[in-house]
Backbone as CSV, one residue per row, in Angstrom:
resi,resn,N_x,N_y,N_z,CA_x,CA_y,CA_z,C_x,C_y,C_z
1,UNK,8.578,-25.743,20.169,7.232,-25.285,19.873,7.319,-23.839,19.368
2,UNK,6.670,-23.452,18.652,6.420,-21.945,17.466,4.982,-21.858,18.097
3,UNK,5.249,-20.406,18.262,3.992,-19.582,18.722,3.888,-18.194,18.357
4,UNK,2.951,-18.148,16.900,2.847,-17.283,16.581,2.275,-15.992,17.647
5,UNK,3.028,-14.912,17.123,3.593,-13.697,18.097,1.378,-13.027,18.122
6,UNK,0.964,-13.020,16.516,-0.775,-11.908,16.482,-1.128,-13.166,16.869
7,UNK,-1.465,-13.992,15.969,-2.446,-15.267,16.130,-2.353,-16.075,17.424
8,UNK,-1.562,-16.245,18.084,-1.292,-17.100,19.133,-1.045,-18.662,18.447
9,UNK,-1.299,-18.958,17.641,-1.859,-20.527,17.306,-0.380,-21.050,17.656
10,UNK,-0.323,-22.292,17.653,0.706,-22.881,18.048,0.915,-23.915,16.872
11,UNK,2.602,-23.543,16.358,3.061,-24.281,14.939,2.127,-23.780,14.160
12,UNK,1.443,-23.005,13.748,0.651,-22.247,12.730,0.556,-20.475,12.672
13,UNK,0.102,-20.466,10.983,-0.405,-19.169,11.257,-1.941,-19.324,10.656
14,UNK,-2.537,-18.172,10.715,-4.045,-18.060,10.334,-3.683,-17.355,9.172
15,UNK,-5.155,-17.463,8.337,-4.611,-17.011,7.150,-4.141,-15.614,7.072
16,UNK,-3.380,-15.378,5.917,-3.207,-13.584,5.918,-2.493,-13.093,7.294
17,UNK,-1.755,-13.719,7.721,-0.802,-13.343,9.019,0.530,-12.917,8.872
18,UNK,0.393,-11.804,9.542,1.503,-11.303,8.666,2.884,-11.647,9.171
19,UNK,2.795,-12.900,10.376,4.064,-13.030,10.637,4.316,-14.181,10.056
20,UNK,3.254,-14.969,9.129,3.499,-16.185,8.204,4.782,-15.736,7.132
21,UNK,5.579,-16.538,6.505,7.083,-16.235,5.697,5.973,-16.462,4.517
22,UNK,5.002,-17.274,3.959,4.159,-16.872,2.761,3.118,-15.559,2.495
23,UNK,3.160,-14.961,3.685,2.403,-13.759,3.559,2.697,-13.151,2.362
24,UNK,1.764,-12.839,1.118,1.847,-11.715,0.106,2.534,-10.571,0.421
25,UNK,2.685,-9.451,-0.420,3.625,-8.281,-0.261,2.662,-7.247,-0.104
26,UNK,2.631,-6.371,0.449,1.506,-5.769,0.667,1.457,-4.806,-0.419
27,UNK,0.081,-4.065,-0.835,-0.358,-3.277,-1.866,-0.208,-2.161,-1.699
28,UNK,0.340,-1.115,-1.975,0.083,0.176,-1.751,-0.334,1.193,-3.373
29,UNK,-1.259,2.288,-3.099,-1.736,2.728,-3.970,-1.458,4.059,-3.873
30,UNK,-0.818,4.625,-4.758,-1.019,6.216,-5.484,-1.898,6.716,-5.805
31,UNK,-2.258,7.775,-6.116,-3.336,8.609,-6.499,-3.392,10.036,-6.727
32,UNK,-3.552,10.639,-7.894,-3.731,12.097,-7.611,-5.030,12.382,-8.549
33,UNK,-5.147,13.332,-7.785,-6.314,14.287,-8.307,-6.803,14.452,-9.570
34,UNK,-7.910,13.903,-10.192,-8.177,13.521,-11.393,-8.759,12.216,-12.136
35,UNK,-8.805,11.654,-11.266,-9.931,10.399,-11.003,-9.136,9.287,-11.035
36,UNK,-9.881,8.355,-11.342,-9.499,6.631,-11.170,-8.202,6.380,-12.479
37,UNK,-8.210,7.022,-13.484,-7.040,7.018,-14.151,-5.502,7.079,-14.120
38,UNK,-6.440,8.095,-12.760,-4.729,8.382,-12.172,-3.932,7.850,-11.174
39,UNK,-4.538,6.333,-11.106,-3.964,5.637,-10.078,-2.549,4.475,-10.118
40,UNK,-1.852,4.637,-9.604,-0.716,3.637,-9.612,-0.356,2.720,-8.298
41,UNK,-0.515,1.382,-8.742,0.016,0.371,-7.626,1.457,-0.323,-7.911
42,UNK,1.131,-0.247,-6.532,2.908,-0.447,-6.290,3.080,-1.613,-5.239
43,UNK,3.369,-3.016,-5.359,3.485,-4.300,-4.641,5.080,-4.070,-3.680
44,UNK,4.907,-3.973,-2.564,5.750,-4.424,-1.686,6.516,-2.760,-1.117
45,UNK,7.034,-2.679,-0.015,7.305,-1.931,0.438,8.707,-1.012,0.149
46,UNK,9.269,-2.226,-0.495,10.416,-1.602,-1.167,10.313,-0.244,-2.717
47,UNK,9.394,-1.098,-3.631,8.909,-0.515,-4.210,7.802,1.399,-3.992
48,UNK,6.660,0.861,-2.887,6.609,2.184,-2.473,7.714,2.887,-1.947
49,UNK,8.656,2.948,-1.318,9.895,3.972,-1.016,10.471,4.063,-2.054
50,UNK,10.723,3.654,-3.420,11.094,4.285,-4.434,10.060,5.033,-5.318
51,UNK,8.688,5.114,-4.734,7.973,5.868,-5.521,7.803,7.050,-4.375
52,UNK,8.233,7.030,-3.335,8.175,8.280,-2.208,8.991,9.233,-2.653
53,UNK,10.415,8.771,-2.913,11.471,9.726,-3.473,10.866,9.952,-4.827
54,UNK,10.518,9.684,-5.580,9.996,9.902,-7.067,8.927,10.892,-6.896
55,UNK,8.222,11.017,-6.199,7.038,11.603,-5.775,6.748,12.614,-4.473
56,UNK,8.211,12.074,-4.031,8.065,13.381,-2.534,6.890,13.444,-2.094
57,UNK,7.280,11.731,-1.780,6.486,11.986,-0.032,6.937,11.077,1.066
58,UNK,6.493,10.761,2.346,7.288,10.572,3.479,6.546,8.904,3.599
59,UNK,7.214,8.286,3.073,7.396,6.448,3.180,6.974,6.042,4.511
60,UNK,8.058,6.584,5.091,7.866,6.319,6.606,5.802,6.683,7.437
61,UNK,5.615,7.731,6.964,4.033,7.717,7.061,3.550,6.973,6.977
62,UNK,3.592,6.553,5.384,2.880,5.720,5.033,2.752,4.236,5.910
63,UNK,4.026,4.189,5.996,4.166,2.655,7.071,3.133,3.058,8.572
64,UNK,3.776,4.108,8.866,3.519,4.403,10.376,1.855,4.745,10.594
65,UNK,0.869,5.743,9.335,-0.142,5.803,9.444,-1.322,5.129,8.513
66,UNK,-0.527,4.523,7.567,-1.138,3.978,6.548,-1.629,4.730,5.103
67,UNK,-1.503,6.130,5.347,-2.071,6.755,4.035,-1.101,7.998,4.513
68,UNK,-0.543,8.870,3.067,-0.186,9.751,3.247,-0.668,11.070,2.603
69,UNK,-1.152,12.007,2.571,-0.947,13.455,1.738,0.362,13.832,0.578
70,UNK,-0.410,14.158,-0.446,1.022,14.605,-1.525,0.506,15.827,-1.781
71,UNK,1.275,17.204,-1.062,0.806,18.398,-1.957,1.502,19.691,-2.054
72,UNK,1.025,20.406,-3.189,2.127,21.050,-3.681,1.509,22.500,-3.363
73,UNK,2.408,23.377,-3.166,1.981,24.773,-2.745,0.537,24.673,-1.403
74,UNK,0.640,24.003,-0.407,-0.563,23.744,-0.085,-1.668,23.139,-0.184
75,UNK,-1.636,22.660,-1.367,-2.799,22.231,-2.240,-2.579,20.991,-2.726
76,UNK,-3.681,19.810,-1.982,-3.525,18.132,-2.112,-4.057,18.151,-3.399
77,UNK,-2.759,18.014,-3.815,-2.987,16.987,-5.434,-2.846,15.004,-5.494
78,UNK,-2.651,14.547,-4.264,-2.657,12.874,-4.527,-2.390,12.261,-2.658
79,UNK,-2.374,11.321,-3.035,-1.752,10.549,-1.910,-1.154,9.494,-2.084
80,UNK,-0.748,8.791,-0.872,-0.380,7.243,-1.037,-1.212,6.251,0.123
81,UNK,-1.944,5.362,-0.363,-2.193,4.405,0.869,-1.763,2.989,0.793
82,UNK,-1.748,2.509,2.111,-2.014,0.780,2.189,-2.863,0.272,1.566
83,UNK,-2.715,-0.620,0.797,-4.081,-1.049,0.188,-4.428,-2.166,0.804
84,UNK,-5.396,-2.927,1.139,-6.435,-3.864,2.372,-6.493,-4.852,1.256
């Protein structure tokens, strides 16, 4: 018997679960300062950690709080979030 670990269900998952093996890759979004133009998505987690080093910022945040700060001299020019 399989018992999912969030859902509880038994031999199943519910939809969008993220301990399902078909679960999508999750979305994460860039952004800096300067409107909706300036946005970049990035599918799957591997991918955001190569835009962390590209962009200097801390991946690990992002996982751990969901959105991060990007800024330079003090001064937030962008971020990165989870996208929902």
């Amino acid at each position: 018997m399989k018992l999912c670990n969030e859902c509880l269900r038994v031999n199943g998952h519910h939809p969008h679960c993220s301990e399902a093996e078909d679960m999508p890759e999750q979305t994460f979004v860039l952004w800096f300062s300067g409107g909706c133009n300036q946005r970049k998505f990035f599918y799957g987690e591997k991918a955001m950690r190569r835009a962390a080093k590209q962009y200097d910022f801390d991946a690990d945040d992002v996982m751990r709080f969901g959105e991060v700060d990007i800024k330079e001299d003090g001064i937030l020019i962008g971020g990165c979030y989870a996208d929902e």
